[in-house]
C-alpha angles and dihedrals in degrees: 000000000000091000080069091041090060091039082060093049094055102041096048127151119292085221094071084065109045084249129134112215088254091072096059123085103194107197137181129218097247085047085052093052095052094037086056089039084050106044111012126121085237093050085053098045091049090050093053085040089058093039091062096048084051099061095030079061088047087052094047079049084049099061093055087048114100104264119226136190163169127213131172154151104234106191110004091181118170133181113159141103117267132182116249125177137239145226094253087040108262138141121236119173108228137203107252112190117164153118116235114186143166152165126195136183123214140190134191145175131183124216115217098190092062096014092228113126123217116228124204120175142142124195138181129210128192125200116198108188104199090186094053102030094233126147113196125181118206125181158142109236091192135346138168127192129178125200121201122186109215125210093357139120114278109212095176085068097054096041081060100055085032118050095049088071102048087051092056093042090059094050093063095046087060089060083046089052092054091037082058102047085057087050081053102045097041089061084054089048097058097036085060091044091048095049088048091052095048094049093043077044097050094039084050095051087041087057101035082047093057094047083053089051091053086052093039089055097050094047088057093059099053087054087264117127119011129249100265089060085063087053088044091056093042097057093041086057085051093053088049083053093055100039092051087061091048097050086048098047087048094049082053104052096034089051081060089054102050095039093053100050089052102045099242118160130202145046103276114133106246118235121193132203127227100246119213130236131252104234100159099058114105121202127190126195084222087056100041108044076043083062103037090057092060103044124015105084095242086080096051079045092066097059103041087050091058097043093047079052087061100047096054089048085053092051101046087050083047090057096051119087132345114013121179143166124216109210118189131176136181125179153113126266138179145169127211141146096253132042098250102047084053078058092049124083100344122197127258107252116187130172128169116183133184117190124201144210132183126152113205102190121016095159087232103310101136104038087047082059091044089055099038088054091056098050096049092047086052085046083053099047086050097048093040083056099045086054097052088050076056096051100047085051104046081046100050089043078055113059088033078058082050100050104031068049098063100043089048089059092045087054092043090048091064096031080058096050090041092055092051099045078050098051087047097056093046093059092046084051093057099036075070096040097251096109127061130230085252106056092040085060087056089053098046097048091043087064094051094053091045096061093045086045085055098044088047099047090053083053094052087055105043089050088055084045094059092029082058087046090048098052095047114020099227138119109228091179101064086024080240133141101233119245137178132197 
């Protein structure tokens, strides 16, 4: 009864307040969460956010795509004096006129398994001597080289094993980001309904105050009610005055608020419904920390973090001892004064290369960034435990907030409907003369405190509802993971 009796508060006449219907914006809850999920500063920040993981992930894919591209000196055009040295050792200064120029294509793939890369590439060069008046072609037809670290860290493999999970653990941050900003929002919601119900609260107990004071009045007259009762009355009316500014200062300022947070513009008053509560959804811990597992991004988190722990163990091992690279190339060359005749008949070019590196005295050094890189991985494994024993437990208070939640609104609820059947019959007590001014106070007082109760209350549990959302994402009311385009 009284649930209804604070609906009809909050969705009074616009004429009570001077207001066409035009100038009253009514929201729900649920309308106040999406429009702030739509329009807010935060919903913008986690879709840039998001934005920016995705192509950071496009560029990881990139590095295992086949490269390929085109490179030149167009012109290489050179007219200058330069020394060159002579037999005897001398230094004459010559005049140096020509045009040096060049374009080459080149392909390249990286493999992550071994992390070489293959190189394929042919190129063609063209000197033109103006003093001379001598044209002379140089080129690869066609070449192709591979390079193959040997006994070195290969970061292609762990990016690999890597990057993935930091791309769907952004994903899902990006779910947390929207969940929060209906944690957040919902906070804004109830400040402004609470305000609404204290100042309706506080316009209906001025009114119902003056219409004491006229029966009051009359009854003094008749010998009634003494002197003091009047004065009672009085400063009660006072009081109502006061708290009626106040109301209306807080829905001020708390309409800002919300306003501001969900990036609604205008001027429209702001009118918020009640919301109901969900009694018949049952949450489990089992069920939640089961979905949270799957889908909330510390979880991701776990695993990325122990396997970056063991990246940096297998680098630092990479970077200790003999290091080489293996460099092989196989292709064709030629040089001729015109472009076909580089294509005919082309020479044989072979190298093969092996690079070394030992060090003989380090002083330490590598086997100081070894160990450095264990015991880091052992601090990792330590800290990524301690934070699932965090996670369980904020998961399983959680759901016990949920549940002891939803039983405290079912007693408020009646506690609410009893206080105002209770302030009711008090007026009408004292309307007769069986009631005194004071008891009629504590009624009235008593009915006050219900409905905030009962508003607070609904806060309490709708805040334990997205929490829940937020910890989990899921949604226990529809039985649905939660996704967003």
């Amino acid at each position: 009864m009284k649930i209804l009796y604070i609906i009809l508060l909050l969705t009074i006449s616009t004429a009570a307040f001077g207001l066409s219907s035009s100038d009253t914006l009514r929201l729900t809850l649920q309308q106040v969460v999406e429009l702030a999920k739509a329009n807010s500063i935060a919903a913008k920040q986690a879709a840039t956010t998001r934005e920016t993981k995705y192509w950071e992930y496009r560029t990881y894919k990139s590095n295992y795509q086949p490269q390929l591209a085109l490179s030149g000196i167009l012109p290489g055009y050179t007219k200058t004096f330069s020394q060159v040295q002579q037999p005897d050792g001398t230094i004459l200064f010559q005049p140096i006129h020509n045009d040096n120029s060049q374009l080459r294509l080149d392909f390249s793939q990286s493999i992550a398994a071994t992390g070489g890369t293959i190189f394929g590439t042919t190129q063609l060069q063209r000197f033109d001597d103006f003093d001379r008046h001598n044209v002379l072609y140089n080129g690869i037809p066609y070449g192709i080289n591979y390079a193959q670290p040997l006994f070195q860290f290969n970061s292609l493999k762990w990016d690999k094993r890597i990057e993935p999970l930091k791309f769907n653990e952004s994903k899902q941050a990006y779910i947390e980001a929207q969940e929060k900003i209906a944690v957040d929002v919902e906070g804004y919601f109830f400040d402004l309904l609470l305000a609404q119900v204290n100042l309706k609260m506080a316009e209906t107990n001025l009114a119902n105050t003056e219409g004491i004071i006229k029966i009051a009045n009359l009854k003094y007259e008749l010998g009634k009610v003494s002197k003091n009762d009047i004065l009672q009355l009085q400063l009660e009316k006072i009081n109502a005055q006061k708290a009626v500014g106040t109301a209306r200062r807080d829905v001020e300022i708390t309409t800002l608020t919300l306003r501001s947070f969900i990036g609604q513009a205008g001027d429209d008053r702001i009118v918020l419904a009640v919301p109901k509560d969900i009694n018949n959804m049952i949450v489990s811990s089992d069920r939640v920390l089961a979905e949270a597992n799957a889908n909330r991004s510390a979880a991701i988190a776990f695993s990325r973090r122990l396997a970056e722990a063991k990246r940096d163990v297998a680098r630092a091992k990479g970077q200790n001892g003999l290091t080489a690279t293996l460099t092989a190339s196989l292709g064709f060359s030629n040089t001729a004064t015109n472009i076909p005749d580089v294509y005919k008949n082309p020479q044989n070019q072979q190298v093969l290369e092996l690079q070394l590196s030992i060090p003989i005295l380090d002083w330490g050094r590598s086997k100081s960034r070894a160990k450095t890189a264990l015991a880091n991985q052992k601090l990792t494994e330590y800290a990524v435990e301690q934070d699932k024993q965090t996670f369980k437990q904020e998961i399983v208070t959680q759901v016990s907030l949920f549940n002891m939640m939803k039983e405290q609104l079912v007693y408020t609820a009646s506690a609410d409907s009893i206080a105002g059947e209770k302030y009711k019959i008090a007026r009408e007590r004292y309307v007769l003369g069986d009631l005194s001014i004071t008891d009629l106070g504590i009624a009235f007082r008593e009915n006050d405190q219900a409905q905030r109760d009962y508003v607070t209350a609904l806060r309490d549990f709708w805040g334990a509802y997205y929490q829940l959302r937020y910890l989990s994402l899921y949604d226990f009311e529809t039985n649905k993971k939660i996704t967003y385009n």
